[in-house]
C-alpha positions as CSV (number, residue, x, y, z in Angstrom):
1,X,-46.1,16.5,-2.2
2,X,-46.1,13.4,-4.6
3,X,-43.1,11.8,-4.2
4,X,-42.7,8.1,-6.0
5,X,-40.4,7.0,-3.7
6,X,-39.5,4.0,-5.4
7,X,-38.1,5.8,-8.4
8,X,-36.0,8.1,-6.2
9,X,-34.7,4.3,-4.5
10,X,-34.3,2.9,-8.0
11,X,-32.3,6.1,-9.4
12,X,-30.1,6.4,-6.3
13,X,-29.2,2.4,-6.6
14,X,-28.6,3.0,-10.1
15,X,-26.5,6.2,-9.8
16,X,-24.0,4.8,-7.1
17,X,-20.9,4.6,-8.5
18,X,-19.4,2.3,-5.9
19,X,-20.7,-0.5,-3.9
20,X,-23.6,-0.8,-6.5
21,X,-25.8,-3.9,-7.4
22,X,-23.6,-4.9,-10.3
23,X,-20.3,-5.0,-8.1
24,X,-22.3,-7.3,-5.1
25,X,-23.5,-9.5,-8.0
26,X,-20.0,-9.7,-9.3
27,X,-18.3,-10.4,-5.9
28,X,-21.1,-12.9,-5.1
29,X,-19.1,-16.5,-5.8
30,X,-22.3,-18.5,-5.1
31,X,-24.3,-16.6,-7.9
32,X,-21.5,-16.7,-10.4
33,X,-21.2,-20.6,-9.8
34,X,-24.5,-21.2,-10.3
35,X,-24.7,-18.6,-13.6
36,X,-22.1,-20.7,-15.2
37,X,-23.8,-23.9,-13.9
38,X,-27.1,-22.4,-16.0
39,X,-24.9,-21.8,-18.8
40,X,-24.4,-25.3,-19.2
41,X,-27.3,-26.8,-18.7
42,X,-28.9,-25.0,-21.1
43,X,-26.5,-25.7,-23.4
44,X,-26.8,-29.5,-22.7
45,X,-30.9,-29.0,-23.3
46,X,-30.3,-27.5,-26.7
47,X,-28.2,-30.3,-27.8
48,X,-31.1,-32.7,-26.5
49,X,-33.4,-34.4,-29.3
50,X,-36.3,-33.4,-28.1
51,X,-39.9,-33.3,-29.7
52,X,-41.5,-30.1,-29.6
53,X,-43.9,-31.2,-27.1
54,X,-41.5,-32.1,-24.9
55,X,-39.1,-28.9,-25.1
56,X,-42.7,-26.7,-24.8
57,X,-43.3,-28.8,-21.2
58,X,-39.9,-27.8,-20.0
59,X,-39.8,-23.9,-21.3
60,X,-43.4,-23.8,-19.5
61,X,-41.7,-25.6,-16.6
62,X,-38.7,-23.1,-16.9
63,X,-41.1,-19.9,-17.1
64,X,-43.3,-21.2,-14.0
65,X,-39.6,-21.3,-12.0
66,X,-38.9,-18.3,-13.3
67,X,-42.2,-16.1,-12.1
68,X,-42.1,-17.7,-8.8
69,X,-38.6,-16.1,-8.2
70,X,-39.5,-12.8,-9.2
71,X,-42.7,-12.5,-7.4
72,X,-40.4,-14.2,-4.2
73,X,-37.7,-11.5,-4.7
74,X,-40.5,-8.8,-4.7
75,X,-42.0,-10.0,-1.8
76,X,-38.4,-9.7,0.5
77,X,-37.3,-6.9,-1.1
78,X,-41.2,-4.9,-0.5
79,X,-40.5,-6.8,3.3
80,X,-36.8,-5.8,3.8
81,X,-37.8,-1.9,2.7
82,X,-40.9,-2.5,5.1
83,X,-38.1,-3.0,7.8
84,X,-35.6,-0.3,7.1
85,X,-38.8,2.2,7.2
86,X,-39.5,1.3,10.4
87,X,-36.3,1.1,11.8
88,X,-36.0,4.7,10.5
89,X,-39.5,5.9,12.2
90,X,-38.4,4.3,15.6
91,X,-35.0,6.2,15.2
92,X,-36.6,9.4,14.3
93,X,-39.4,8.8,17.0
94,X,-41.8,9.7,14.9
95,X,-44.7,6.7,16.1
């Protein structure tokens, strides 16, 4: 049997119609203070006179950032799903 077990996680997060992802991320004041907080910086760097040099250091800067929180967010969620399957073995007694 050749079950892709992520898919069937991924559809059944995606098919929830209550208590999803989008309604935590939406109730979450800390991450919708620091989305607006984004917001305006980047609009403050797009009104900056900057060379191109110099916006090309800071997009690379932004990218690097921005692939270091991915690959973070993979890593917990690969070690939080790591947990839950163990908790479930232990319950099951099935070690």
């Amino acid at each position: 049997m050749n079950i892709d077990i992520w898919n069937l996680l991924y559809n059944h997060l995606e098919e929830r119609h209550h208590n999803n992802i989008y309604q935590n991320v939406m109730q979450d004041a800390d991450y919708l203070k620091f989305t607006q907080q984004e917001q305006e910086l980047c609009s403050q760097y797009e009104r900056l006179n900057l060379s191109d040099d110099q916006r090309k250091v800071i997009l690379n800067w932004i990218d690097a950032i921005t692939a270091q929180n991915e690959a973070y967010t993979a890593v917990v969620f690969r070690m939080a799903m790591q947990c839950c399957f163990a908790l479930l073995l232990e319950l099951a007694d099935l070690k």
